[in-house]
C-alpha positions in Angstrom: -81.5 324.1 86.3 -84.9 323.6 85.2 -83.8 322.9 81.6 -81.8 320.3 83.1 -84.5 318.6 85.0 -86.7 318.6 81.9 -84.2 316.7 80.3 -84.1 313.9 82.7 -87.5 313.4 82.6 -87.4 312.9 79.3 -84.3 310.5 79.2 -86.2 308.6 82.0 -89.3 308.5 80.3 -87.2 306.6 77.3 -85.4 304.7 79.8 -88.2 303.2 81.5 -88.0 299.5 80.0 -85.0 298.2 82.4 -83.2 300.8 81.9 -80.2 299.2 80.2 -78.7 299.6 77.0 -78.8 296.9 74.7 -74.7 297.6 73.7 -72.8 297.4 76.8 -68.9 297.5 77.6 -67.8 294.1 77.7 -65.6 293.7 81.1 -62.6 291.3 80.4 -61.6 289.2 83.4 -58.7 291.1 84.5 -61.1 294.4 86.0 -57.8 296.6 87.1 -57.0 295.8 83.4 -60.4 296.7 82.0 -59.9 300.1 84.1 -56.5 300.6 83.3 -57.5 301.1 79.5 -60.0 303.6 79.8 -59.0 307.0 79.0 -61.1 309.4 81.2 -58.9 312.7 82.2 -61.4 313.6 84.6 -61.1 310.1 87.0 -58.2 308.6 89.0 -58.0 305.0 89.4 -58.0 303.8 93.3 -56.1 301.3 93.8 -57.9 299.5 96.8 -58.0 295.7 95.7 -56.2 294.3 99.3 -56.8 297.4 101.3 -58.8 298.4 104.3 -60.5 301.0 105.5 -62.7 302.0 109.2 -66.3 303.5 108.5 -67.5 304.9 111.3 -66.5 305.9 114.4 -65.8 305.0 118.5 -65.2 308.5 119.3 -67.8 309.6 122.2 -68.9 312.8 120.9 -69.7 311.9 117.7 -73.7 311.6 116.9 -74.9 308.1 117.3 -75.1 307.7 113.3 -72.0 307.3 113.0 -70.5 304.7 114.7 -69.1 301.8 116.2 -66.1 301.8 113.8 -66.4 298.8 111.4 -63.8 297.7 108.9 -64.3 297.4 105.6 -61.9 295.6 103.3 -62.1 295.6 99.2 -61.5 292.9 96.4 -61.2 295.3 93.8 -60.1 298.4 92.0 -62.4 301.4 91.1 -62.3 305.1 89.2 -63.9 308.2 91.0 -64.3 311.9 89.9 -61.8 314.2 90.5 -64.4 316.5 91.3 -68.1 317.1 92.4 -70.0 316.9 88.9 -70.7 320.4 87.0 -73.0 322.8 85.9 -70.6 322.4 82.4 -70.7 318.6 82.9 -74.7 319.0 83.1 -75.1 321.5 80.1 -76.5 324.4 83.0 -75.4 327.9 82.8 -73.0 328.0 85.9 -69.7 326.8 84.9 -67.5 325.0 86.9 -69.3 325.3 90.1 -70.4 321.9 91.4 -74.2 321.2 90.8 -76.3 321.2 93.9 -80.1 320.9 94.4 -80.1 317.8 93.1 -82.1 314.4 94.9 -80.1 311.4 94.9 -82.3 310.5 92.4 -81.7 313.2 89.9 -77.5 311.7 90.5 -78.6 308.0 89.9 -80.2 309.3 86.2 -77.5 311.4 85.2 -75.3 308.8 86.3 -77.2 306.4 83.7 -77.6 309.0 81.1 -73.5 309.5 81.2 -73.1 305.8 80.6 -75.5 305.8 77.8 -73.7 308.4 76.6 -70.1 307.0 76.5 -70.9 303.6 75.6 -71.4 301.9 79.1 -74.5 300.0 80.5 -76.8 301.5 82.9 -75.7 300.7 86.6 -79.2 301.3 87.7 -82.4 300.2 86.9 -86.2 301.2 87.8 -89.9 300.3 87.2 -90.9 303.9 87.3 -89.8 307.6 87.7 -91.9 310.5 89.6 -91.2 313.8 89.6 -92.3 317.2 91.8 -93.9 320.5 90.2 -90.2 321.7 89.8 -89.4 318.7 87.8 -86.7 317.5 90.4 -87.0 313.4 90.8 -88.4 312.4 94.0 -88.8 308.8 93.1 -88.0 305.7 91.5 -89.9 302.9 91.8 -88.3 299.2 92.6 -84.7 301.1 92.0 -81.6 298.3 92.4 -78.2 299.0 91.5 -76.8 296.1 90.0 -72.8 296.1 90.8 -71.3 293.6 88.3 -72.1 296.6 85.7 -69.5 298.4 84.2 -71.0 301.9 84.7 -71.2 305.2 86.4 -72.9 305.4 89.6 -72.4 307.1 93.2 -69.2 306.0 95.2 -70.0 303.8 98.2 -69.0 305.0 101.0 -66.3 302.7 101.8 -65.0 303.7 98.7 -65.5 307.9 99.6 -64.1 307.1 103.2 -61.5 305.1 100.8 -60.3 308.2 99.0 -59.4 310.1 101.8 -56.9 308.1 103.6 -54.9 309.7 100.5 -55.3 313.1 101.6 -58.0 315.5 104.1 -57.2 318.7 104.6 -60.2 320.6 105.5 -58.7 324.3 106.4 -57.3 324.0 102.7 -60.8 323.6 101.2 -64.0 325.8 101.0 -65.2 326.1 104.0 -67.2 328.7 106.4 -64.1 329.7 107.2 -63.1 331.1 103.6 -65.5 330.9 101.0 -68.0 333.5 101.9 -70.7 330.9 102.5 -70.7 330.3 98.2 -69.8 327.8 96.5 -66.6 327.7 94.5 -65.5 326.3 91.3 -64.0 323.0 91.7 -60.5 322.2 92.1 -59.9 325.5 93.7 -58.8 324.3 96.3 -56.8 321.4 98.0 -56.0 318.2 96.3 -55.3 314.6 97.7 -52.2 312.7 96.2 -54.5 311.6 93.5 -54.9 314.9 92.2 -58.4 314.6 93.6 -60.4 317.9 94.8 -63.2 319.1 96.8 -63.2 315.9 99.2 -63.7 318.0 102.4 -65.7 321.3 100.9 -67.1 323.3 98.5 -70.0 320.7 98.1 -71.4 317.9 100.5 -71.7 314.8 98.4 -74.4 311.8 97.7 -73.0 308.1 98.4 -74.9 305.5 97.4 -75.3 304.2 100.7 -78.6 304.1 102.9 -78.3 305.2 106.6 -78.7 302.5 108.5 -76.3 301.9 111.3 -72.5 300.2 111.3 -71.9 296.9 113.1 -68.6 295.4 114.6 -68.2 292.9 111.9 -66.1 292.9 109.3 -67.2 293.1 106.1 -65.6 292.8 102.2 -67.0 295.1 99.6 -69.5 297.1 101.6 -72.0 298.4 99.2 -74.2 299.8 101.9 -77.0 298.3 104.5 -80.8 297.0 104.0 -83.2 299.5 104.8 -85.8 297.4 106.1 -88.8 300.4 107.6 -88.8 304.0 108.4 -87.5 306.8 105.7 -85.6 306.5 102.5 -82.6 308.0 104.6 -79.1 308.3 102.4 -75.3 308.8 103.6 -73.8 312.1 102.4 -70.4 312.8 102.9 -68.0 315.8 103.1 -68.6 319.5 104.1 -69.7 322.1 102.2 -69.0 326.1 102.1 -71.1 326.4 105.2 -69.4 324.1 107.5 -66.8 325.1 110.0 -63.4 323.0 109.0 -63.0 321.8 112.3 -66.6 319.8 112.1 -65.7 318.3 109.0 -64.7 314.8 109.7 -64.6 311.8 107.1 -66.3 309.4 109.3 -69.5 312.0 109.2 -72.7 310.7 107.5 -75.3 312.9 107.2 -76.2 316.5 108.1 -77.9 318.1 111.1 -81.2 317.4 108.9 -82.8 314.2 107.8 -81.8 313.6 104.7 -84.1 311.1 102.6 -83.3 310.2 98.9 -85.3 313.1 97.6 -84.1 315.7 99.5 -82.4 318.7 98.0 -79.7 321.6 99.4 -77.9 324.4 97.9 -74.7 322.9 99.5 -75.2 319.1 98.6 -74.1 317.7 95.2 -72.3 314.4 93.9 -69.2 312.8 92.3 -69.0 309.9 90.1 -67.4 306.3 90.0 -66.8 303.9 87.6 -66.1 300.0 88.5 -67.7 297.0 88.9 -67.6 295.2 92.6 -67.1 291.6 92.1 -68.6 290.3 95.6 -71.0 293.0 97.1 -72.2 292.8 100.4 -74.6 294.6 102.4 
């Protein structure tokens, strides 16, 4: 783990200057096109251009974060991971086991390193990167993801929530209830009809999302709210090997602790997405 740390300080270091490559994937106007000609085994193409989906909740006992209900509809088409991004993916030591103790920062610069890396521009951009003693990043300074970039980034959470109306079976995953409280390699366990794992355990997930609450609007291409004061608080999704399967609901948000953008867990990882989304809104 640290070696990987130390090597995305480094890449942000050299990635400081906007953070963009200079030789981009050019998007042709036809997006589902554009996606439908990229060959990457480990993604499944969503999709979602004319669909809808509810965010949130009504129900009474859930916690107050995660409601009202609000419906979400998209304008486009987008990839995600099969799986929660691995210790193989990250050149770490543990195999195929998700990667975990990782900020939501550490998954926005591996997100732009893989881009770099396969020939996409960088979804993200900063002014400036700061990192703790353990080398884990803990900041980025004037971060802003800019969505018209074909790159990979963290799902939204419309687009999570998106993924599993196609299948969410909790008592088929890791859970507490059989993984021994340890995490598993992925795709272990159950799949949605997209040959899609690890939606509902094993790993909880970063979004790219900040916590800020729903409304009973409807909205198009939800990319997340404003956070306009208090903590950097971020939207993670899922349940992980510790979580009972019957607590593990896909309109659920965060976890029983605050969870700001540099926070790390054993149990909390990421997936990846790939897409560009033509009329954000937040």
């Amino acid at each position: 783990m640290k070696l990987f740390y130390c090597i995305i300080a480094l890449l942000a270091l050299l990635s400081f200057e906007g953070c963009s490559n200079s030789e981009y994937v050019s998007i042709p106007h036809d997006e589902t096109s554009a996606l439908d000609s990229l060959d990457l085994k480990d993604f499944a193409l969503l999709h979602s251009n004319g669909k809808i989906v509810i965010l949130g909740t009504d129900e009474s006992s859930a916690s107050i974060k995660d409601g009202p209900a609000m419906k979400v509809s998209f304008d486009y088409d987008f990839m995600i991971g099969r799986h929660e991004v691995t210790c193989n993916e990250m050149g770490l030591d543990c195999g195929d086991l998700p990667v975990t103790d990782v900020t939501f920062f550490d998954a926005v610069l591996y997100a732009n390193k893989r881009s770099k890396e396969e020939g996409f521009d960088t979804v993200y951009t900063y002014s400036k990167a700061v990192f703790d003693d353990d080398s884990s990043c803990i900041g980025l300074e004037s971060l802003k993801p800019h969505w018209d970039i074909l790159g990979y980034r963290l799902p939204t959470e419309a687009e999570w929530v998106f993924v599993t109306t196609r299948g969410w079976e909790p008592k088929e995953s890791w859970t507490s209830a059989n993984s021994d409280y340890l995490l598993h390699d992925v795709c272990t366990s159950y799949y949605t009809l997209d040959s899609i794992c690890d939606m509902a355990g094993n790993a909880m997930e970063w979004v790219g999302d900040y916590l800020v609450s729903f409304t009973e609007e409807e909205w198009v291409d939800f990319v997340g709210g404003v956070r306009d004061y208090g903590p950097d608080e971020r939207v993670v999704k899922g349940g992980s090997f510790r979580n009972a399967p019957e607590t593990i609901k896909p309109y659920t948000r965060g976890d029983i602790y605050l969870v700001t953008a540099s926070t790390k867990a054993e149990y909390i990882g990421f997936r990846l997405a790939l897409g560009t989304i033509p009329h954000a809104s937040q």
